[in-house]
C-alpha angles and dihedrals in degrees: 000000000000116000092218117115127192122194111202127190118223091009095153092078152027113338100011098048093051084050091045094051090042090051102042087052098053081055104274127145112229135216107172135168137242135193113183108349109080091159098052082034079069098037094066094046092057090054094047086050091049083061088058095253137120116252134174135184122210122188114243137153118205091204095087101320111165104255097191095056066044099056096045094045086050096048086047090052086051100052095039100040101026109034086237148110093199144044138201118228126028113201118192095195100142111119149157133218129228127168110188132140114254085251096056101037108114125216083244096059092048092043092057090049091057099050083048107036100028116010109045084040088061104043091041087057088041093053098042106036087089086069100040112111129256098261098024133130140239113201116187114199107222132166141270081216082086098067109026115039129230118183106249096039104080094112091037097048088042090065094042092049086055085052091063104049087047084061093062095046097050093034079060091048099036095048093089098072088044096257119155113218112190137149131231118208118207120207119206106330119194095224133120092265119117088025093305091281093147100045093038105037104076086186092054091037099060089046103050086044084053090056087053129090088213101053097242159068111256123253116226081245086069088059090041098061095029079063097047090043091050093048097046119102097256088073096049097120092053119093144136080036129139115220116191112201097181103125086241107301125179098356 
């Protein structure tokens, strides 16, 4: 069984399941985060266990969750479940969706998208850094949403645009310990998240798949094995460094 740990944010769901589950089959142990899903929370857990690996879910919200009660859970679930006092990736991948104009966006909905795509991200690396492995790796998810622009995302892409030039500062003062700090970059994904507009809006789908070199909108598989490949040693001199895995949208 392999020693390396990943502790994933928002792994019940979407994007972090499918990275959980990639993960856990290429022989990685998993502590992931739920917010409101214990049941899904569990569900995941079972099917990481089926592979024959550890696995672990801590409640968390990344809307003002206090990452310090976090920290300490997380270094009692190490020590108890895993046998360490350290892990090896940390993936803030916990997110929410708004799509709102510039004009109609309210202070409290951009408020919100910073705690939870800019704010929690940053104290929770801040927080854990200290257990991550020599060796080990921070990936931040950000958005394709930064490079390519779609009317109602200005709040969201703004945040996200923050997220990756985070990754390059604390790719500069992690590098010492031989930490790789780098930031994947999801296109359309057809997931619940945002409300499921993009799995379940045909209309939205093909034209967005139109938009695409690929020909279509991307599966949160597509996200699940991008994630194991760029934490996977062959990529270990790469770091402060933005991925888009977006199948060529919008180029």
């Amino acid at each position: 069984m392999s020693s390396k740990i990943a502790v994933i944010t928002g792994a019940s769901r979407g994007l972090g399941r499918a990275t959980a589950l990639h993960l856990a089959r290429a022989g990685t142990q998993i502590i992931g985060t739920y917010n409101s899903s214990p049941d899904a929370a569990a569900g995941v857990v079972s099917e990481i266990e089926a592979m024959g690996q550890r696995a672990a879910m801590l409640p968390f919200d990344a809307d003002g969750g206090d990452i310090a009660d976090f920290a300490a859970r997380l270094g009692e679930t190490l020590r108890a479940t895993f046998g360490r006092d350290s892990f090896d990736y940390l993936v803030n991948n916990a997110g929410v969706g708004l799509h709102r104009s510039l004009a109609e966006t309210g202070p409290e909905e951009l408020d919100l998208l910073y705690r939870v795509h800019l704010r929690t991200p940053f104290l929770l690396t801040q927080a854990l850094s200290p257990r991550i492995a020599e060796g080990g790796t921070v990936l931040f998810v950000s958005s394709g949403l930064a490079r390519f622009t779609l009317p109602g995302y200005a709040a969201y892409a703004s945040m996200k645009g923050a997220l990756e030039v985070l990754t390059r500062y604390a790719a500069q003062e992690l590098g010492p310990r031989g930490i790789r700090v780098n930031c994947l970059a999801p296109g359309a994904i057809a997931t619940d998240f945002g409300g499921g507009a993009v799995r379940d809006n045909a209309q939205l789908n093909q034209r967005i798949a139109q938009m695409t070199a690929l020909g279509r909108v991307g599966e949160a598989e597509d996200i699940g094995a991008g994630v194991a490949a760029l934490l996977s040693g062959g990529l270990g001199w790469m770091t402060g460094q933005r991925v888009e895995l977006s199948g060529g949208q919008g180029l």
